[in-house]
VMD Tcl script that draws the C-alpha trace (Angstrom):
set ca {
  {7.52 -17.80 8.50}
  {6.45 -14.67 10.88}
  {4.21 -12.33 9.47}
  {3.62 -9.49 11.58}
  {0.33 -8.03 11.94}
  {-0.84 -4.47 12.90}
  {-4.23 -5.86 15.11}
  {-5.38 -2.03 15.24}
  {-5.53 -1.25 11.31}
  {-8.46 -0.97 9.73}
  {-12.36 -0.83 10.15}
  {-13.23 -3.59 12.18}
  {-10.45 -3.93 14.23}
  {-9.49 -5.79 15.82}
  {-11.96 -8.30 15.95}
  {-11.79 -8.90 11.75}
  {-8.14 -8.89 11.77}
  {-7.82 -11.50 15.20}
  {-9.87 -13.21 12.76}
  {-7.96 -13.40 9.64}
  {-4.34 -13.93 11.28}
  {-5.96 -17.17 12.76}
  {-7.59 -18.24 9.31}
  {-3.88 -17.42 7.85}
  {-2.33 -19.83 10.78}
  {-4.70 -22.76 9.74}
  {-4.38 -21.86 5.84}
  {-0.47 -20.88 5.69}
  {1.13 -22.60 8.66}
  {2.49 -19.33 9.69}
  {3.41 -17.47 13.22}
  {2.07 -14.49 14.10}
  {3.13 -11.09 15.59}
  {0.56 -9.13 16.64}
  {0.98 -5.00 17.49}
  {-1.78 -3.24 19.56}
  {-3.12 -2.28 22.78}
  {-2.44 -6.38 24.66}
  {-5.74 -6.20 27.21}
  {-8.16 -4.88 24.48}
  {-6.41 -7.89 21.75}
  {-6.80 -10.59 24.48}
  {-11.11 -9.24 26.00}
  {-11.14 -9.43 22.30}
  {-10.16 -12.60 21.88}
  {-11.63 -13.92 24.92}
  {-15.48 -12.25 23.87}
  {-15.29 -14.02 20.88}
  {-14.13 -17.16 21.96}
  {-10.81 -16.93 19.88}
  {-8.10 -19.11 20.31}
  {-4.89 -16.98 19.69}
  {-2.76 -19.86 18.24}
  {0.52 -19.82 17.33}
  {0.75 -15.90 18.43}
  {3.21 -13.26 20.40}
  {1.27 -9.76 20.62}
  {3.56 -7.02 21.61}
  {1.54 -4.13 23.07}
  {1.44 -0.80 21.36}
  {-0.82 1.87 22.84}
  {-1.56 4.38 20.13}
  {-3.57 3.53 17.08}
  {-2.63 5.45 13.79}
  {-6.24 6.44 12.46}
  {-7.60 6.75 8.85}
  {-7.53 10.41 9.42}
  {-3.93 10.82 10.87}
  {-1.17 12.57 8.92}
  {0.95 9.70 7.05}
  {4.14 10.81 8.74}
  {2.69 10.52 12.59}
  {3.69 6.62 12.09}
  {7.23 8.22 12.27}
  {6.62 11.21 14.82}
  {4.21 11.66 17.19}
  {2.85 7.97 16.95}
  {5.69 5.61 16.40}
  {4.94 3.91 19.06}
  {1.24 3.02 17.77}
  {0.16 -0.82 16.67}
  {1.88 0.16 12.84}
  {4.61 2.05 13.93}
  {5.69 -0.70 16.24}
  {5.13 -3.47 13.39}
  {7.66 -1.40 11.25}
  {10.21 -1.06 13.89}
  {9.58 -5.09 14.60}
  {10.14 -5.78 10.58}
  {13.20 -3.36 10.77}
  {15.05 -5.36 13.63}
  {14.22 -8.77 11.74}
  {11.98 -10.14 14.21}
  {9.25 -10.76 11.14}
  {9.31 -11.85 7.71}
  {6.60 -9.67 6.24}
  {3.91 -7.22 7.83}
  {0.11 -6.67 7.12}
  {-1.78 -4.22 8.13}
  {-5.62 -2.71 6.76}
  {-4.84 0.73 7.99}
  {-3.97 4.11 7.00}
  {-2.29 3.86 3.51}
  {-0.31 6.99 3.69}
  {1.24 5.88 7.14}
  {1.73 2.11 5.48}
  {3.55 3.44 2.49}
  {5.84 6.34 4.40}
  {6.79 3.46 7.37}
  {7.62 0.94 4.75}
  {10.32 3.52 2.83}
  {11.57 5.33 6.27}
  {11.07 2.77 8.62}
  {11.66 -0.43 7.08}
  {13.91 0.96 4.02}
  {13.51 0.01 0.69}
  {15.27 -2.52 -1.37}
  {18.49 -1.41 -3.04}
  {17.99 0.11 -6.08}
  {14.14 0.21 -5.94}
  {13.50 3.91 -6.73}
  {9.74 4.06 -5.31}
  {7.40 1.75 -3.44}
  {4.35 1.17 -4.84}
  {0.91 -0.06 -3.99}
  {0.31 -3.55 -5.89}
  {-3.64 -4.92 -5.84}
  {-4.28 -8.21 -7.53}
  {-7.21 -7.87 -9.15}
  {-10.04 -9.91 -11.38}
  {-10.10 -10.57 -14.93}
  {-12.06 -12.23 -17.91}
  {-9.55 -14.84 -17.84}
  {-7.34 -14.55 -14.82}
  {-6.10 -12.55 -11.94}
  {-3.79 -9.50 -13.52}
  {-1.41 -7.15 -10.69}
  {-2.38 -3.15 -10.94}
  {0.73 -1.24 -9.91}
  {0.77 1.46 -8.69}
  {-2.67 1.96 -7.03}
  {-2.18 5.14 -4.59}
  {1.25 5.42 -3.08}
  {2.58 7.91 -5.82}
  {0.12 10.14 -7.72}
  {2.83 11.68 -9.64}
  {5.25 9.26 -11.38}
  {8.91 9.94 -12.82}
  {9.07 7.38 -16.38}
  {12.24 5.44 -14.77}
  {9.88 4.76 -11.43}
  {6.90 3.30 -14.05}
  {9.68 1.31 -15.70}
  {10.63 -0.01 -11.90}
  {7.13 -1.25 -11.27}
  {7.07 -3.48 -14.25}
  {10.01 -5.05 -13.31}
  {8.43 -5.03 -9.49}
  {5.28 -6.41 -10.95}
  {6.81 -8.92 -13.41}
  {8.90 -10.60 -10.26}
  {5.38 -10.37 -8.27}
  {3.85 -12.47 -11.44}
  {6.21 -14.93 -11.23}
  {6.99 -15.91 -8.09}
  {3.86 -15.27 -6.20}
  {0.91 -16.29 -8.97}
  {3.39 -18.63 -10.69}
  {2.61 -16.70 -14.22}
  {5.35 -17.83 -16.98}
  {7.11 -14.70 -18.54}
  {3.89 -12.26 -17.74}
  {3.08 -9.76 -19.68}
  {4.04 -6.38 -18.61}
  {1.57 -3.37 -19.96}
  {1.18 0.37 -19.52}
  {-1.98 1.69 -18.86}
  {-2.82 4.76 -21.55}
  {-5.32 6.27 -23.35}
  {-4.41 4.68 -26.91}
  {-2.40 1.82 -27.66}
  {0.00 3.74 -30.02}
  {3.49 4.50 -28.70}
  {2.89 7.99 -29.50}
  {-0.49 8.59 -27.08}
  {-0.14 9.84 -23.95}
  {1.22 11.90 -21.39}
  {5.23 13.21 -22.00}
  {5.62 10.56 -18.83}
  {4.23 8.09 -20.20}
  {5.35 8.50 -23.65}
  {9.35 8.16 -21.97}
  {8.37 5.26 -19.67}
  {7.21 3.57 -22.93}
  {10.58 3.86 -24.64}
  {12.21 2.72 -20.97}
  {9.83 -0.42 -20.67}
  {10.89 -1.55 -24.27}
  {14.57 -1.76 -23.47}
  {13.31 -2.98 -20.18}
  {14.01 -7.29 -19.29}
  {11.03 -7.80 -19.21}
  {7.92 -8.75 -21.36}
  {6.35 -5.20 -21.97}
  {3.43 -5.46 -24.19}
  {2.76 -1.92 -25.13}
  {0.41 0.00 -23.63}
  {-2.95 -0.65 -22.60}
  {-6.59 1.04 -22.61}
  {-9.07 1.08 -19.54}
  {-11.60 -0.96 -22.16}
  {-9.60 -4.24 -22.50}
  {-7.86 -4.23 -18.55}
  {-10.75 -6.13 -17.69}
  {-10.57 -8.69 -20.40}
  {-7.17 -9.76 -19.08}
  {-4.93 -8.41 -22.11}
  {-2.43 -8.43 -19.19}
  {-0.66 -9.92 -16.60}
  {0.73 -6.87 -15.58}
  {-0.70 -3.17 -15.78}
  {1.68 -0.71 -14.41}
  {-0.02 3.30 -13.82}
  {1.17 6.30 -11.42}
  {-0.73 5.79 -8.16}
  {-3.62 8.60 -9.07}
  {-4.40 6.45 -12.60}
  {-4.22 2.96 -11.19}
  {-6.08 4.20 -8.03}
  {-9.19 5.68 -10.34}
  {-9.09 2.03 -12.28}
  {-9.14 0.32 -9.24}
  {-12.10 2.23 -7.75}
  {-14.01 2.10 -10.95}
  {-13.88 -1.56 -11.34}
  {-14.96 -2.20 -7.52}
  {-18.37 0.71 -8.66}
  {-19.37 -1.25 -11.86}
  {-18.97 -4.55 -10.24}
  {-20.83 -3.56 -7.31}
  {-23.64 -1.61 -9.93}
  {-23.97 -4.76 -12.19}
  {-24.19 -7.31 -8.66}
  {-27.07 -4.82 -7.28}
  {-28.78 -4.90 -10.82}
  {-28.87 -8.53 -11.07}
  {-30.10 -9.16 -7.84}
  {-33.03 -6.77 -8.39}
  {-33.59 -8.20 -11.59}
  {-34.03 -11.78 -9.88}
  {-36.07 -10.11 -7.01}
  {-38.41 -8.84 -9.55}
  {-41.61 -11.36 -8.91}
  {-41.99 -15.03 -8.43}
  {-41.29 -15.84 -11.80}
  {-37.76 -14.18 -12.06}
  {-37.08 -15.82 -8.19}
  {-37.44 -19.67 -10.14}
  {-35.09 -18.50 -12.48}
  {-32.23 -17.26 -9.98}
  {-32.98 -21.09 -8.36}
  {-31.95 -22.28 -11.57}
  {-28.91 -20.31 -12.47}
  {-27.86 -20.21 -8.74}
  {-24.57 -22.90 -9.43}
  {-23.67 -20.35 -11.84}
  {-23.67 -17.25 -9.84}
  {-21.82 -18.73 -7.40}
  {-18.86 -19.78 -9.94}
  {-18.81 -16.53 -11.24}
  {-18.52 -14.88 -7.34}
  {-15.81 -16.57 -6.87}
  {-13.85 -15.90 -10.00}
  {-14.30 -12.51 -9.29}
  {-13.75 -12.92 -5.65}
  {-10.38 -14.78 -6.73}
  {-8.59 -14.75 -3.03}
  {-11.26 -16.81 -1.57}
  {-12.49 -20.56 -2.54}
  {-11.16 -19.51 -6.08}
  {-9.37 -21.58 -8.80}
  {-7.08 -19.18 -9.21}
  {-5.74 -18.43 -5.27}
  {-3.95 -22.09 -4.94}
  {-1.79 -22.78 -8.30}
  {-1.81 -26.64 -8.63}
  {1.65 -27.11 -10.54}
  {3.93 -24.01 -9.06}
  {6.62 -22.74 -11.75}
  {10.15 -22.31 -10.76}
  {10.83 -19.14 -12.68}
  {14.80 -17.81 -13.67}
  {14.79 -14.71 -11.14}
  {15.04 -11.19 -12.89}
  {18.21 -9.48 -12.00}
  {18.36 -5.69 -12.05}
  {20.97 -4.70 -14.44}
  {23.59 -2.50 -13.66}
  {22.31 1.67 -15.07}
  {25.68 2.29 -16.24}
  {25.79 -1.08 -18.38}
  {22.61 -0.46 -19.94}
  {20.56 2.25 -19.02}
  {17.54 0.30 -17.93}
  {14.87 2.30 -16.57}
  {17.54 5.03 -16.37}
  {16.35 8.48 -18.05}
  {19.27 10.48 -20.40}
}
mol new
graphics top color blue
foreach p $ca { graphics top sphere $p radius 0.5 }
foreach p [lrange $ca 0 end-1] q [lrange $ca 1 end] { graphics top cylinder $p $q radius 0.2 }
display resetview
């Protein structure tokens, strides 16, 4: 597999992300593509005494910044380090692209540029996240703050195949993120995306309050992109409030320093669960599933995610 890598997108690049392609070479067995300005990728490489295994950059020269309008990865920087990785994907010289960098750009390159996959309405923004029990997928986190119900009604379906193939979750359970549980509750969008997901193939749940998303009541939690993008947010403040309060409550005297010695195994475990991409149970399924693929059925047979 070639996974094609925008070396300019993000914070630290591109030292962080030189760094990460080659942990994904060791970890994955995978090629890499890298996009970006060639002489700063390879003084990078070269400063920091990495070996650029198993890697083809082709040189870009603009970078599409986290304050650039979402539509200059089409315009007046296509031919930055992301616009470039799209137009690689497009031509089928990769099997999948990564980048860190401007979402906007991301999201309007991956519908434009790369096209989306027949019959998929809207891409969305999918962020596995940590639970009480297990990983869930949030869908859609940012890429559409305003939602039609048949484009909710997609992302289950999206999310459900994600489940399934990816995290190897038997028949997951699809949910809709509201501010009550009854059918009735809600937005008028979310109220018809409720009636779509029932009549939907897929295990839809019902819908689903912000209180029990982190107990892992789902598998699946599907929002518009300005809900799931406030969950999302939230959960990365109280986790970071409640890791800051512990450690100040161990850092309190000499006393309270013993006692983190002695619960240390413990915090560690729970870091990773919670940290569930990296040296976590969860991140390398033991016994993969072979799941029945969904099929999309056909809008004029049944009227799935199809508003009257």
């Amino acid at each position: 597999m070639k996974i094609i890598v925008d070396a300019f997108g993000g914070d630290h690049a591109p030292l962080e992300i030189l760094k990460g392609a080659m942990q994904a070479v060791d970890t994955y067995d995978v090629d890499i593509i890298l996009t970006g300005k060639e002489a700063e990728i390879r003084r990078c490489a070269e400063e920091n005494r990495l070996q650029l295994r198993r890697t083809r950059i082709v040189d870009a020269p603009q970078v599409i910044t986290m304050e650039d309008d979402a539509k200059s990865v089409l315009r007046s920087k296509k031919d930055s380090s992301l616009g470039v990785a799209f137009q690689l994907l497009k031509a089928g010289e990769g099997d999948a692209l990564v980048s860190a960098g401007n979402t906007g750009a991301v999201t309007v390159g991956a519908t434009l540029i790369t096209g989306r996959i027949k019959g998929v309405k809207r891409p969305a923004i999918a962020s596995v996240m940590p639970s009480a029990s297990k990983p869930f997928l949030m869908m859609d986190c940012g890429a559409n703050a305003e939602c039609k119900p048949e484009f909710l009604c997609q992302f289950g379906l999206l999310g459900s195949l994600y489940m399934q193939h990816v995290l190897h979750v038997k028949n997951p359970r699809v949910a809709l993120a509201n501010n009550g549980t009854e059918p009735t509750k809600g937005t008028p969008t979310v109220r018809a995306a409720y009636d779509l997901m029932t009549a939907a193939p897929y295990n839809f749940v019902g819908n689903i309050e912000g209180r029990q998303i982190p107990f892992g009541d789902a598998d699946v939690v599907v929002a518009d992109g300005f809900t799931g993008n406030l969950i999302l947010k939230t959960y990365e403040g109280v986790a970071k409030v409640l890791m800051n309060e512990m450690k100040g409550l161990f850092k309190k005297n000499a006393f309270t320093l013993l006692s983190a010695l002695g619960v240390s195994g413990g915090l560690k475990n729970m870091k990773a669960k919670f940290d569930w991409g990296y040296k976590s149970r969860w991140s390398r399924p033991t016994a993969p599933q072979t799941p029945a693929p969904l099929r999309m059925p056909s809008n004029r047979r049944s009227g799935f995610c199809k508003t009257t």
